[in-house]
N, C-alpha and C positions, 0 to 999 in steps of 0.2 A: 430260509436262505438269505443273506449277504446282500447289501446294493451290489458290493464290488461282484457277488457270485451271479449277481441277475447282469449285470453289466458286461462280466468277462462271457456269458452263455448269449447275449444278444450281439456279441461282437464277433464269437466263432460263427453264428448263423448268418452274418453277413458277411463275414468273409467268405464261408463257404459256399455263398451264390454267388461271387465274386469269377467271372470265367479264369482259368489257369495262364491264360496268355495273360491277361491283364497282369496280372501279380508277376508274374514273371519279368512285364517290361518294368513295370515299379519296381521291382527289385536291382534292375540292369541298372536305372537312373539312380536310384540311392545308392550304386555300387560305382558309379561311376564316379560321383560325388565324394565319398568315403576315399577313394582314391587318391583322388585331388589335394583333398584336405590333407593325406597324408604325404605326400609330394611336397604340399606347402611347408609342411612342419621341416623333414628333411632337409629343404631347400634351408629355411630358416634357421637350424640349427648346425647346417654344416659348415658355418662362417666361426663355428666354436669349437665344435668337436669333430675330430675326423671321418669321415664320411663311410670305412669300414665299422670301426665303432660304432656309429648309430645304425648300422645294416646287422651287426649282432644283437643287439638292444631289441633290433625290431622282430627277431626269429624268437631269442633267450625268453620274450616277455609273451609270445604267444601261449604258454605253456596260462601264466597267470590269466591272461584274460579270457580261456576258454577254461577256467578252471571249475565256474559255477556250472559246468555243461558236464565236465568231467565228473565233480561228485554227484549232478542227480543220474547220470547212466552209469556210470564205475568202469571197468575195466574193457566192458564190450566195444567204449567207443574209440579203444586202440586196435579192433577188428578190422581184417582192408583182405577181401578175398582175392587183391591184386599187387602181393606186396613185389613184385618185378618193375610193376608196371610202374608204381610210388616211388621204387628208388632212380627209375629213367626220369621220371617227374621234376624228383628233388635235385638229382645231379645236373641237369638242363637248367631248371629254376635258379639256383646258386650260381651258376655264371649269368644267367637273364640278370638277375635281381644286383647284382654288385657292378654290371655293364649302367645299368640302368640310375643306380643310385649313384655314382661314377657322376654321369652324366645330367642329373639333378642337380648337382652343387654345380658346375658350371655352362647351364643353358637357362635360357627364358624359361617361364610355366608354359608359357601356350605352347611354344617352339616344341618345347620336349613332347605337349600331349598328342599335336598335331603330327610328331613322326610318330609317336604310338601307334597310331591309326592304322602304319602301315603293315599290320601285323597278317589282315586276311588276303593281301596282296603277295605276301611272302608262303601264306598256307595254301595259297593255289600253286604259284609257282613247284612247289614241293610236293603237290598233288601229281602234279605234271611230271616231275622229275621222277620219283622213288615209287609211286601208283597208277605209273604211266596212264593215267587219267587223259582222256583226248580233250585238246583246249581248240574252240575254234575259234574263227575272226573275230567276233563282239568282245569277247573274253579278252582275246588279248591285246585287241584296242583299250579294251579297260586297265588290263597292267599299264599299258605305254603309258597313259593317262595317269596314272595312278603314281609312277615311276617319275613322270617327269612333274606334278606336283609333289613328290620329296627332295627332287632336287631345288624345285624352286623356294622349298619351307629351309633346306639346308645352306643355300644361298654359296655355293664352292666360289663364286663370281669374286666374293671379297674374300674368303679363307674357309678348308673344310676344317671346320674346328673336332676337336679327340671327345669331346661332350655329345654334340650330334650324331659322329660314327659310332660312339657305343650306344647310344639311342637305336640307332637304325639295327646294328646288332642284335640288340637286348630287344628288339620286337621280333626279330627274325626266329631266334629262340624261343622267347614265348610263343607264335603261332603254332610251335612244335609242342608248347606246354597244354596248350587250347587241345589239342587233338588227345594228348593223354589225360588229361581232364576231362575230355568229354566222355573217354572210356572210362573211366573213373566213375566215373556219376550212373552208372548202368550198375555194380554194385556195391559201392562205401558211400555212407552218406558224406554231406558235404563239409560236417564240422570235421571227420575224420580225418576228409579230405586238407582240412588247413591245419589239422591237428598234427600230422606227417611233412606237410611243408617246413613248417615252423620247425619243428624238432629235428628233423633233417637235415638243413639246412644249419643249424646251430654249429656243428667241427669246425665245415667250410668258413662260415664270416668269423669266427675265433681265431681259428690261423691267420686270416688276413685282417684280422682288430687289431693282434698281439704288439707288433711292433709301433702300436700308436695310440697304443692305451692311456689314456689319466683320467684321471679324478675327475666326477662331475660333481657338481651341484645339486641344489634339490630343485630349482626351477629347472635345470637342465634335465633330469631326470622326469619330473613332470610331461614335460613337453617327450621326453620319449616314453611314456607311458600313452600317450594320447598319439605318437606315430604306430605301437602296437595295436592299440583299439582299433584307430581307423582302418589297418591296413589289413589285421585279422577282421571286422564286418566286413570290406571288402571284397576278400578274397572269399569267405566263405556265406554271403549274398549272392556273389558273381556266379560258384558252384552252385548254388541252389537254384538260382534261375537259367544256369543252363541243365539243368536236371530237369526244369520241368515246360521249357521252352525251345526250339531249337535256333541257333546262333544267326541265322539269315533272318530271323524276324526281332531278334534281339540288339543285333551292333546296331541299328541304324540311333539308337536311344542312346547307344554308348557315346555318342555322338557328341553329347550334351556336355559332355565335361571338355573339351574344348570355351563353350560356352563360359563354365566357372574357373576354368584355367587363366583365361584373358582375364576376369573380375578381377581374381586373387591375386593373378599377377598384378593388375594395376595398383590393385590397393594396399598390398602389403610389401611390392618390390620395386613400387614405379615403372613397370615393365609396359611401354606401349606398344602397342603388337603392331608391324609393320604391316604394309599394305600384301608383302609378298607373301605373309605368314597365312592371311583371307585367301588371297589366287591358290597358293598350293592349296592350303585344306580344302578348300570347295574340289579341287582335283581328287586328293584324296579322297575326302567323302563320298564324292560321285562314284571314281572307281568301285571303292570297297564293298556300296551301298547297291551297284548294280552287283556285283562279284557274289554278294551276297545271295541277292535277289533270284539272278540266275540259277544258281548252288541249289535252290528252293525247289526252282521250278524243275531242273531236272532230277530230280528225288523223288517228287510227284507222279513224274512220268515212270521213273523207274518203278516205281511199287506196281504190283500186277494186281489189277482190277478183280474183286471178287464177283460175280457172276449171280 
């Protein structure tokens, strides 16, 4: 046997004592990261190319970088025993994602991550509304709380700018993306799961590239080869660790790319994060993180105790 073959068998054995939740949060924080990074790149290159353009780039390219995945399982890993459920996914996604990217070329890093945030604040609400789910007083002192640090992140006081409404939008949608994702992960795994995003989502940002298409470069092209990378491991990290974790123990880690959104933004946009951008997120967080927490603990109670 191999170093590498004694190496890669001592490395399955300690990941496989590794507990599930662990790898799971590790997986949320590199997903959170990956994210980011891909945010940055967008941000970065959409002072070049038009911002539909590089949201086709970033679906068209999925296809390449999940390809090494494709030929070692071949055709099974276009199997999805939910394919209803994928095309509500993709249709919702493709206005998330172009609201979103929209709003990447004209908002801060941090600004934009910090409304992200506010996506489990929008999935309760929703819960409340359509699952007539009962909300009581703590719950929805946490919305208030939750609601009034995005206004203070969106700052209306000097101007509500079209970059932070489609932000605030594009989370509201995605929290509806979270929910068919999370049914998602019960039977298609999670490359399939980014495998149908990507692909799916390819018509929608074509039509809207068309009329603002040109010529890139081969740096430019680069750099959108590395927005597909990151944002396909993202996405399909993010699926994995809500397959094998559940979301109330996982966002509070999501947390963290706030953290690398401030850095990035300093250092590669001179972006310094105002004081109000800290007040609201800590609201945000707070909320989200109790909203969470709560979600948790009445799940618990609901399961019926075996005897």
């Amino acid at each position: 046997m191999s170093f590498i073959s004694i190496y890669s068998l001592k490395l399955k054995n300690i990941i496989s004592n590794v507990p599930i939740s662990l790898i799971a949060i590790f997986m949320m924080i590199v997903s959170g990261l990956c994210f980011v990074l891909m945010h940055s790149a967008v941000k970065y290159l959409s002072t070049e190319i038009h911002i539909f353009e590089i949201a086709f780039f970033r679906c068209a390219l999925v296809i390449f970088v999940l390809a090494p995945v494709i030929m070692q399982q071949g055709l099974k890993i276009f199997k999805t025993q939910q394919p209803k459920l994928q095309f509500y996914r993709v249709a919702t996604n493709s206005v998330a994602m172009t609201c979103f990217f929209y709003g990447i070329s004209t908002t801060p890093l941090a600004q934009l991550t910090t409304l992200g945030f506010t996506v489990p604040i929008f999935a309760t609400i929703l819960a409340v509304i359509f699952m007539k789910e009962k909300i009581r007083l703590r719950r929805t002192l946490a919305l208030i709380i939750g609601f009034t640090g995005t206004v203070i992140v969106a700052r209306p006081d000097i101007s509500i700018e079209l970059g932070a409404v489609l932000i605030i939008f594009s989370s509201f949608l995605w929290s509806i993306c979270l929910v068919f994702i999370k049914k998602l992960t019960r039977t298609d795994s999670a490359v399939t799961i980014s495998l149908y995003f990507g692909i799916g989502m390819i018509p929608a940002t074509f039509f809207l590239a068309l009329p603002f298409f040109e010529m890139i470069n081969l740096r430019q092209f680069i750099i959108l080869i590395f927005i597909a990378i990151t944002g396909t491991l993202a996405q399909t990290i993010m699926n994995s660790a809500l397959k094998k974790g559940d979301l109330a123990l996982l966002l509070p880690f999501d947390f963290l790319r706030l953290i690398w959104s401030v850095l990035i933004g300093y250092a590669l946009f001179a972006e310094e994060p105002k004081i109000t951008l800290w007040i609201g997120g800590f609201l945000i967080i707070g909320s989200t993180t109790y909203i969470a927490w709560r979600e948790s603990k009445l799940k618990k109670i609901a399961k019926p105790k075996i005897a």
